[in-house]
matplotlib code that plots the C-alpha trace (Angstrom):
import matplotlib.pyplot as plt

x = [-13.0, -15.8, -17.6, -16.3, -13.7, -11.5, -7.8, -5.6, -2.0, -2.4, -2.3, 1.6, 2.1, -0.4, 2.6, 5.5, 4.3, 3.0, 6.6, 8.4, 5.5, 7.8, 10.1, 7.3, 6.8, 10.0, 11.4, 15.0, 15.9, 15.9, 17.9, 16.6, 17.9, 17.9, 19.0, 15.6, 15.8, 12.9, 11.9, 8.7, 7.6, 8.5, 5.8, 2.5, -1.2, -4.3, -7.7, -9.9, -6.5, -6.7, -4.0, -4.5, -2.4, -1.8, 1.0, 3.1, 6.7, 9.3, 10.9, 14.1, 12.5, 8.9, 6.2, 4.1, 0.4, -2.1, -4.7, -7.9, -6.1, -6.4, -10.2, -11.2, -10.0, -11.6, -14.6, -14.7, -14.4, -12.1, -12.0, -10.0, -11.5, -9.6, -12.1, -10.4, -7.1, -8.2, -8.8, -12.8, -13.0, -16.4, -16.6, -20.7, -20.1, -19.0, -16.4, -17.0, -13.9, -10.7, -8.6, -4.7, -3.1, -1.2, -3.7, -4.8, -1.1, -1.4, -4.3, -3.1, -0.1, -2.3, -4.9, -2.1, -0.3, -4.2, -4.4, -0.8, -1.8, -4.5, -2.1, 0.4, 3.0, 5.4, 4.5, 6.2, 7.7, 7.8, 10.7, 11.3, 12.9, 10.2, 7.4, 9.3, 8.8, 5.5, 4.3, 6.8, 4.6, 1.5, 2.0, 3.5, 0.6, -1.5, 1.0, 1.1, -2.6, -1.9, -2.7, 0.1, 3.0, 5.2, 5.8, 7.2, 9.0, 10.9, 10.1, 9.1, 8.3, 10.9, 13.6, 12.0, 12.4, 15.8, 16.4, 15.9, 16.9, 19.3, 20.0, 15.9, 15.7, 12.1, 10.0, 6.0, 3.6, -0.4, -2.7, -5.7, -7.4, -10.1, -11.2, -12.0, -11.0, -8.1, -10.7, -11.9, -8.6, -7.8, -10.9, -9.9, -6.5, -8.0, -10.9, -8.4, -6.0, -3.2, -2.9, -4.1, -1.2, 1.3, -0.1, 0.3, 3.4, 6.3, 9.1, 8.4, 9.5, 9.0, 6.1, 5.8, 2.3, 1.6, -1.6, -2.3, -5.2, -7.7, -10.7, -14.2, -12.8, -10.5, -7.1, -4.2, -2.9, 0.2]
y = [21.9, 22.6, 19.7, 18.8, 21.2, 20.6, 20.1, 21.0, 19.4, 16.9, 14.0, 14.6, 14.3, 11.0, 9.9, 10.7, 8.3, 5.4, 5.6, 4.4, 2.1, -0.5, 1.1, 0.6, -2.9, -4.2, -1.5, -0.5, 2.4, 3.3, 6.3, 6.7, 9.2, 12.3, 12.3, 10.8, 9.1, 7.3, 5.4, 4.5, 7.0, 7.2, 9.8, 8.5, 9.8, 10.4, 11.2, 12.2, 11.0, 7.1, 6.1, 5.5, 3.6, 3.1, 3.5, 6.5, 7.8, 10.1, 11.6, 13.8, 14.5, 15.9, 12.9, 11.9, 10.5, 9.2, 11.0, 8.7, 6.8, 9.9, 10.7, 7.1, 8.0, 11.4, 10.2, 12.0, 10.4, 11.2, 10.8, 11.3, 12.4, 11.8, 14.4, 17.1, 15.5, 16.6, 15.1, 15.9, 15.6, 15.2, 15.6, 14.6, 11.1, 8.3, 6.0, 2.6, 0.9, 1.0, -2.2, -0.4, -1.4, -3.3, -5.8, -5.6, -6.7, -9.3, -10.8, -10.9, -13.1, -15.1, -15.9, -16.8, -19.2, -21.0, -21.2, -22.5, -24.8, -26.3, -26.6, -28.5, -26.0, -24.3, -21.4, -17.8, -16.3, -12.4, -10.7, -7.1, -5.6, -7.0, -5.4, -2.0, -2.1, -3.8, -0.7, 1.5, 0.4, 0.8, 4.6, 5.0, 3.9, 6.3, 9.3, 8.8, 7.7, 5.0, 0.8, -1.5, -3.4, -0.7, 2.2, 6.2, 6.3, 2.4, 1.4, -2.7, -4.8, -6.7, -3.8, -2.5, -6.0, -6.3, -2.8, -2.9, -6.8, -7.5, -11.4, -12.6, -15.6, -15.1, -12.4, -11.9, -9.3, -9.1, -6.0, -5.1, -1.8, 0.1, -3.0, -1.8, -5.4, -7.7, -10.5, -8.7, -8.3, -11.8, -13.2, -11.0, -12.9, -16.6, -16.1, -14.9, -17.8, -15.9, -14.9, -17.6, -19.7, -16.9, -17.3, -20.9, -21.1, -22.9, -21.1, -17.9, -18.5, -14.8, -12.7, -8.7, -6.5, -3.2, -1.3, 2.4, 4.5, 5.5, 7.4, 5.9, 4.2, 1.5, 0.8, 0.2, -3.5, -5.2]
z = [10.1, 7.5, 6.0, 2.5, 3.0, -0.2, 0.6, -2.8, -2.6, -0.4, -2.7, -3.0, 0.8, 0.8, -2.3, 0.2, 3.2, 1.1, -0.5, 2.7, 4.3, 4.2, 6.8, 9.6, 8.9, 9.5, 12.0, 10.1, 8.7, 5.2, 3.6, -0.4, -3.0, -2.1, 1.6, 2.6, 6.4, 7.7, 10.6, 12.3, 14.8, 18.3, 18.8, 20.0, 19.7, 22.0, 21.4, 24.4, 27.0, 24.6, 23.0, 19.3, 17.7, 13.8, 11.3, 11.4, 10.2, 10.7, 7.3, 8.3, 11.3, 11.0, 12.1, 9.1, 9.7, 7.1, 7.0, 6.7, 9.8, 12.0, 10.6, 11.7, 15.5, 15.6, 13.5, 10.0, 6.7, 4.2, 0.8, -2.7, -6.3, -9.3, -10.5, -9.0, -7.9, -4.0, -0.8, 0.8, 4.4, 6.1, 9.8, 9.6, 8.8, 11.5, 10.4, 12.2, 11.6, 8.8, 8.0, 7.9, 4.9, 6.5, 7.4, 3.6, 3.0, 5.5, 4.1, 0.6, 1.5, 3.8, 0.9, -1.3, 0.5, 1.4, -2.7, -3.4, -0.6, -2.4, -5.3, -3.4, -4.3, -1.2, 0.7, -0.4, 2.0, 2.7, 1.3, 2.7, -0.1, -2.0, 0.0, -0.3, -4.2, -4.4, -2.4, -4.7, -7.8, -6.2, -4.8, -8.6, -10.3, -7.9, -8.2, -11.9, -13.0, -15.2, -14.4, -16.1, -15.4, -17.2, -14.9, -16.8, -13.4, -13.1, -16.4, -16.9, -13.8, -14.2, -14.7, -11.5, -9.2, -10.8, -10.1, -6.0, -5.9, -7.9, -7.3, -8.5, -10.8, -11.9, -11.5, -11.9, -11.4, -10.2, -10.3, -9.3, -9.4, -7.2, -5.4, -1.8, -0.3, 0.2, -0.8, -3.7, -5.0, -4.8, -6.3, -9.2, -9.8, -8.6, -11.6, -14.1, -14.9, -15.7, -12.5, -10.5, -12.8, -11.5, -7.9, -8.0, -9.7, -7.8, -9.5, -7.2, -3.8, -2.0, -2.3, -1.6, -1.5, -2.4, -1.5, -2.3, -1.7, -4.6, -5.6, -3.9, -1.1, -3.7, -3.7, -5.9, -5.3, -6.5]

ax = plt.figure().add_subplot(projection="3d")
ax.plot(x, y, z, "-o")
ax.set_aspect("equal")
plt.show()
């Protein structure tokens, strides 16, 4: 590879596997429009004669990897620049360590139910179908290159919920943009009391999170 070695395209690839990360984390099947089968990878990965593992699919049957994951076990960096809508990859830096977005997910749901704690409101619970379109809104807004709660591809939040689960009472939305941490997301919402009153709010009983890579090393989160 050459270092910064500009990648054109790629960003459309990056939209197709954040679009079924939900299919990894709860190990079914999902067929969307369009004849689109995926399921976690059975195909596994070694560097140097380790195994490495991290998220991976398989979409119609061609195994699809996310890129920084792979750079992390190999040890380059990569990088996107809204700039020039491309994907840098540079083999002279080290990358010490990546959170997945998974554990980024994780962590949001974990902070929220410590907060509704201190409320004395119930835990949420995670919904899968929920987590599929919290992560559908969060590749959108990526893919697309706008921040709101109305989406030009699902139209309003709640259209979109309603849309993929039909049988919701209530329905709320948080965002956060370019914030490189679950933490930092969430101290965004806890100082904002719009949010922090959705967060705490004991009409919503489920929860689903969305993370999606940005420019700089931030992410998309819903």
């Amino acid at each position: 590879m050459q270092k910064n070695r500009t990648m054109k395209n790629s960003v459309k690839l990056q939209f197709v596997a954040g679009f079924v990360l939900g299919a990894l984390v709860f190990g079914n099947t999902i067929a969307f429009s369009a004849n689109l089968i995926v399921n976690p990878t059975k195909s596994k990965v070694f560097v140097d004669g380790r195994e490495i593992v991290f998220e991976a699919y398989n979409i119609n049957g061609s195994n699809y990897f996310k890129l920084r994951e792979i750079g992390a076990a190999v040890g380059f960096s990569v990088e996107w620049s809204s700039i020039d809508d491309s994907i840098y990859i540079n083999t002279n830096d080290t990358v010490v360590s990546v959170v997945s977005i998974e554990e980024m997910k994780d962590e949001i749901v974990r902070l929220t139910n410590i907060e509704r704690e201190k409320a004395g409101v119930p835990k949420v619970k995670v919904l899968p179908e929920l987590m599929i379109t919290a992560q559908l809104k969060a590749d959108d807004m990526f893919v697309n290159h706008y921040y709101g709660h109305n989406s030009p591809e699902y139209g309003s939040m709640g259209d979109m919920i309603k849309s993929f689960i039909p049988n919701t009472a209530a329905r709320a939305e948080n965002l956060a943009p370019w914030t490189k941490t679950s933490e930092d997301a969430f101290i965004g919402w806890v100082e904002s009391p719009e949010h922090y009153k959705i967060m705490i709010n004991p009409i919503y009983t489920h929860i689903g999170v969305g993370v999606a890579e940005g420019a700089n090393g931030g992410y998309w989160w819903v």
